[in-house]
C-alpha positions in Angstrom: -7.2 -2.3 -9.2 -3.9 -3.9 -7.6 -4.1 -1.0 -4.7 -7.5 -2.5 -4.2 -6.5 -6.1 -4.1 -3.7 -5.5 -1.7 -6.3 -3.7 0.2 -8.5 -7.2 0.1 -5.4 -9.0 1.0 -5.0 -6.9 4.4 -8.0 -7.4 6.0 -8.2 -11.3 4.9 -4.5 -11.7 6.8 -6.2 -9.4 9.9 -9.0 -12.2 9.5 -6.6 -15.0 9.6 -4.5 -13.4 12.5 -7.5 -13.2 14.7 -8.8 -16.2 13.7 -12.2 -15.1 11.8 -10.9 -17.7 9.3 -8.6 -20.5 8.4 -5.4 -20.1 9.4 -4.2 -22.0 6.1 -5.7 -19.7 4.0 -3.6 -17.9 1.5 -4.7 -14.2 1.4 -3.0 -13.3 -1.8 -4.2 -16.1 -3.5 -8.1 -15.3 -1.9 -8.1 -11.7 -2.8 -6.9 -12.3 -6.5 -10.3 -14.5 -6.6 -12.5 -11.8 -5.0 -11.4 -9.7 -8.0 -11.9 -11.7 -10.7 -15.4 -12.9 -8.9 -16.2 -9.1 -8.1 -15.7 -7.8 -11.9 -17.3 -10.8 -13.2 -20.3 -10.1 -10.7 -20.6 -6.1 -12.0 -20.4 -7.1 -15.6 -23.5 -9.6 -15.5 -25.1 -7.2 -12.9 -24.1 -4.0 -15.5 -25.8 -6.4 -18.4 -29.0 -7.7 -16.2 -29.6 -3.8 -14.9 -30.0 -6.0 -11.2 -27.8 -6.2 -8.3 -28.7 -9.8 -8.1 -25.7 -10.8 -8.9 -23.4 -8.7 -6.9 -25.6 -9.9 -3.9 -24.4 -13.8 -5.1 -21.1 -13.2 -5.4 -20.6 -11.5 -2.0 -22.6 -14.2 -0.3 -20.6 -17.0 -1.5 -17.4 -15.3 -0.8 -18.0 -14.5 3.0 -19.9 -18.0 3.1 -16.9 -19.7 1.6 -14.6 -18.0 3.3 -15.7 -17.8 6.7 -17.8 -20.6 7.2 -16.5 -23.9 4.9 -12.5 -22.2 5.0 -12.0 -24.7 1.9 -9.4 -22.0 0.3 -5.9 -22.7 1.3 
């Protein structure tokens, strides 16, 4: 899971280089919370049988990320 995370983190800092999103952001910090959001999400969607809430979680994450930047 860490390899993964660090992976997450990559792309979030190529984000912020290129300025896809705030440049205050802290990546580390951003992909820890995908994470925890991400196996949160599979465990209710595992439970409900639906991919409903994988589809939420990774809606609000991009939405969050890109368009509010309210992490930092």
């Amino acid at each position: 899971m860490q390899s993964w995370q660090v992976k997450i983190e990559k792309c979030l800092e190529l984000a912020r280089k290129s300025g896809e999103i705030n440049a205050k952001i802290n990546c580390k910090l951003l992909s820890e919370f995908f994470w925890l959001g991400w196996e949160g999400a599979v465990t209710r969607s595992k439970l409900l049988k639906k991919s409903e809430p994988l589809d939420t979680f990774i809606t609000v994450f991009i939405n969050m990320t890109i368009k509010y930047n309210v992490i930092s």
